[in-house]
N, C-alpha and C positions, 0 to 999 in steps of 0.2 A: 514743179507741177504747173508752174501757169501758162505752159505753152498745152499741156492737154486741156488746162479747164478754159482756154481759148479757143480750142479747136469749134472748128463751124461743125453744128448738127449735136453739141453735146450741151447739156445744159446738168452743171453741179448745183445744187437747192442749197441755200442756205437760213433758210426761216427758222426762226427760233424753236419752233413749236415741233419741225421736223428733229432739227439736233438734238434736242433733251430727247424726243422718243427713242432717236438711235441709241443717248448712251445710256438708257434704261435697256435698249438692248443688246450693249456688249457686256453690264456687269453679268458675271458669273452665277449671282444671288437670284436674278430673275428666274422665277421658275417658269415652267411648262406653258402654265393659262395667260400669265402674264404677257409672256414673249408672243405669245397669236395671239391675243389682239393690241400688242403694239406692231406687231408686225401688217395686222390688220388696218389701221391708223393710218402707219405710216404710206401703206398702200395706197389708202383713199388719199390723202391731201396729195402722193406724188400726182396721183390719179387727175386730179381736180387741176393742175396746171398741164401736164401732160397733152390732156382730151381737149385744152382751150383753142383748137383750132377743127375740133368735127363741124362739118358743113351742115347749115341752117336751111329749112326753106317755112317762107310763111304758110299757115293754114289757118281756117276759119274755124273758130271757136265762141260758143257762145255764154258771155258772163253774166252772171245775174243781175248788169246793170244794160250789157245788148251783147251784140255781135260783132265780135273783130278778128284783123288779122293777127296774127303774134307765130315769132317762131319756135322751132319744134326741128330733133335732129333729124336730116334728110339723108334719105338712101337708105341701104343697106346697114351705114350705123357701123356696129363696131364686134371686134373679133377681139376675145383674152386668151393669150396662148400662154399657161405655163410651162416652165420645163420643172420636169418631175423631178423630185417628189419636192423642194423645199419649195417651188414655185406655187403651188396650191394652197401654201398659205396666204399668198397675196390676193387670190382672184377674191374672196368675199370683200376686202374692199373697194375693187375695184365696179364688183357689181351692186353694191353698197352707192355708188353713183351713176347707174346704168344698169338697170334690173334687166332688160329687154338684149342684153347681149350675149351673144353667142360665146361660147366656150370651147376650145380644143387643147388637147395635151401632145406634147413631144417629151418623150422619154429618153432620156441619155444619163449613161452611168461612166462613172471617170476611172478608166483605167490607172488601177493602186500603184504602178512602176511609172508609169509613162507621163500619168496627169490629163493625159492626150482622153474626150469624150468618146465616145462608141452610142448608136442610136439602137434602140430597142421599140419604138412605138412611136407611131406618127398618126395622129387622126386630126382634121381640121376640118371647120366649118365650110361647109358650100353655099355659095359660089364665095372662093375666099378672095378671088382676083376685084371683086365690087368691097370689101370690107378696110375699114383702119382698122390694123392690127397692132395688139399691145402685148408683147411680148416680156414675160415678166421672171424674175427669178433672184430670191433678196443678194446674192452673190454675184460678181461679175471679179473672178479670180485671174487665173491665168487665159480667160479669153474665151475657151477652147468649146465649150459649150452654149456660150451665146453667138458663137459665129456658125457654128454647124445649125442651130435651129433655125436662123436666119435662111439660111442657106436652103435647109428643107422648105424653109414656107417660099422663097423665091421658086423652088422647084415643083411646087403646087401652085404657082399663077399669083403668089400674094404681092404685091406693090407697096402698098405704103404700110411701112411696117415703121414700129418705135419699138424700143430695149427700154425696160425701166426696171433698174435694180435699187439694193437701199446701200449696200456698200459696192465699193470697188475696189480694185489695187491699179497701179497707173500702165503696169504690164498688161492687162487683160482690157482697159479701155482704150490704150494704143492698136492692141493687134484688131478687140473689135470694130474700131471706129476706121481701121486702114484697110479692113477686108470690107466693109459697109460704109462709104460714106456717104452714101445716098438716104441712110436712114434716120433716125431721131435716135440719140443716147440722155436717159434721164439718170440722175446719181443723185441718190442721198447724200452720199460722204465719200468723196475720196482720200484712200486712206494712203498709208507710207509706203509699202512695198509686201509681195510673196517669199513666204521662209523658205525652205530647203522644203519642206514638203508641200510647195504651193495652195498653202493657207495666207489669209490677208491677216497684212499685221498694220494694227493690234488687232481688229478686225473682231469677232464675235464668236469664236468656234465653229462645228457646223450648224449651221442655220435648219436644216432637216432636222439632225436628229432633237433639237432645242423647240420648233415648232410642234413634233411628232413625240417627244417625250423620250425616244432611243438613244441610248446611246452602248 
């Protein structure tokens, strides 16, 4: 694994405070409320190193001791794209540190034979070619689904785009990071490898139906 967690443009977290959240969320015993909002958590802290490069500009602001400059995000600011449906668990902590940002959803459901994604819904923020886009989804499996959303916001005008999942397997950050190297890849925990039915192992079950209560 250390020639992926080498690779330029991906960044593996290892802060204590991230890891303990993850393995409260791979036990099994974790119920429903518990797992969103550590899922929520873990969102905001990947959140919080992630965004450590949104562009600044000064503006004037007045303190109750005078008036000075101090900075404040500039531009357009920031775009959270989940992919549906486990990805909507993450956005509230993302906006949990950027209240003021825009929201869009790409829908893709993984065909049960193939593994292979299929898109169903595409809406995103305008103008999304001026926005950082933070594309989120707590799985990064066999690839197939963070490379097609990519792909969609590339084909909507989007530019600086970042992937920030909480797990991964090293099959699905290979083929994302070799179809995208242009982009930002964030990982909680890179994990061992995908079984026979391209789940990550040991990895968490599915993350949907664990945030959403279905199973």
């Amino acid at each position: 694994m250390e020639s992926l967690e080498n690779m330029e443009n991906v960044h593996i977290f290892t802060h204590p405070l991230l890891q303990h959240k993850i393995s409260r969320l791979r036990d099994e015993n974790t119920g429903t409320n518990e797992f969103r909002k550590l899922v929520e958590e873990i969102a905001m802290l990947e959140g919080y190193e992630a965004l450590s490069d949104l562009p600044l500009q000064d503006v004037e602001v007045t303190t109750p001791i005078e008036t000075c400059m101090t900075p404040m995000i500039a531009g357009r600011k920031l775009a959270v794209v989940p992919i549906l449906r486990a990805g909507l668990g993450m956005v509230s902590g993302i906006l949990a540190l950027t209240p003021t940002a825009k929201v869009g959803h790409i829908g893709l459901y993984r065909d049960p034979e193939t593994h292979e994604p299929h898109e169903y819904y595409c809406k995103l923020p305008s103008p999304i070619e001026e926005r950082t886009i933070l594309v989120v989804d707590p799985m990064l499996a066999t690839g197939g689904s963070g490379v097609d959303a990519v792909n969609l916001i590339k084909q909507h005008g989007g530019v600086k785009i970042k992937f920030m999942c909480i797990i991964a397997a090293p099959e699905g950050l290979k083929r994302l990071h070799e179809a995208h190297p242009d982009i930002q890849i964030y990982v909680g925990h890179l994990d061992r490898c995908l079984n026979e039915h391209a789940y990550i192992c040991p990895g968490l079950g599915d993350a949907g139906d664990r945030i959403f209560g279905t199973k």
